[in-house]
C-alpha positions in Angstrom: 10.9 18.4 -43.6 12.2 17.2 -39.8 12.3 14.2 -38.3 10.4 13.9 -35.6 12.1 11.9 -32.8 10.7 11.0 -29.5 12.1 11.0 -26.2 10.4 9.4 -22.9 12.5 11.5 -20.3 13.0 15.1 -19.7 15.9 15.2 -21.9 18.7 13.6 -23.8 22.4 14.3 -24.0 23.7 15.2 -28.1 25.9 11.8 -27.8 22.5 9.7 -26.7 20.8 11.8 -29.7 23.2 10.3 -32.0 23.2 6.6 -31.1 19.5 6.9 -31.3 19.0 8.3 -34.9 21.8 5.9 -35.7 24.8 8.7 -36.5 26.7 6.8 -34.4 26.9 2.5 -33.2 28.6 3.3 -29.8 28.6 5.8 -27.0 32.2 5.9 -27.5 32.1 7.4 -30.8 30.1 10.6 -29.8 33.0 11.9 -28.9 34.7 12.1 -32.0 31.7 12.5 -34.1 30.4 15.7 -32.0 33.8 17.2 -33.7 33.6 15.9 -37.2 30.1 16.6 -38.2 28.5 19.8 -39.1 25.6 19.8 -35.8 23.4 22.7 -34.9 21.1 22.7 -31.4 18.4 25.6 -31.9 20.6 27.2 -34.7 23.6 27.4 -32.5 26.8 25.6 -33.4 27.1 22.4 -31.3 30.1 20.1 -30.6 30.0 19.2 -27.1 28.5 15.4 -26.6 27.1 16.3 -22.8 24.9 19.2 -24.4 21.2 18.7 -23.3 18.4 18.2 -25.9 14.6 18.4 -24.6 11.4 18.8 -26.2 11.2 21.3 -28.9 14.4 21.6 -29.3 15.6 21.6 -33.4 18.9 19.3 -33.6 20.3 19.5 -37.6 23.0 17.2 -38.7 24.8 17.6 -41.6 21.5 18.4 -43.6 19.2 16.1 -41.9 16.9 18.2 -39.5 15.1 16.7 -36.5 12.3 17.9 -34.1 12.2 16.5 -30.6 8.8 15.6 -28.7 8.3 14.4 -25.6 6.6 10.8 -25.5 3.8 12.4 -23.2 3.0 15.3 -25.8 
């Protein structure tokens, strides 16, 4: 079953994604952590912290899988 996670703006970056669902403490740490963990965008392979995520979208880490809505939905 996915998560569902909110966002409030159009979209997120992958490193805010992680901060927010707590993969990572710092901003810093995307960075490395984009590169270590196993992260699909949409079923697509995904290490690049900048990549956008917007409502809809299916993010999986590791094997946790999350659905993004937007706040207004």
């Amino acid at each position: 079953m996915a998560k569902k996670v909110t966002i409030d703006t159009e979209y997120i970056t992958l490193g805010q994604f992680l901060k927010k669902t707590g993969w990572i403490d710092t901003g810093g740490q995307a960075k490395i952590m984009v590169k270590q963990l196993n992260i699909t965008v949409n079923n697509e392979k995904e290490d690049r912290r900048g990549r956008k995520i917007y409502a809809e979208d299916t993010v999986r880490i590791e094997k946790e899988t999350y659905y993004i809505v937007h706040a207004n939905s």
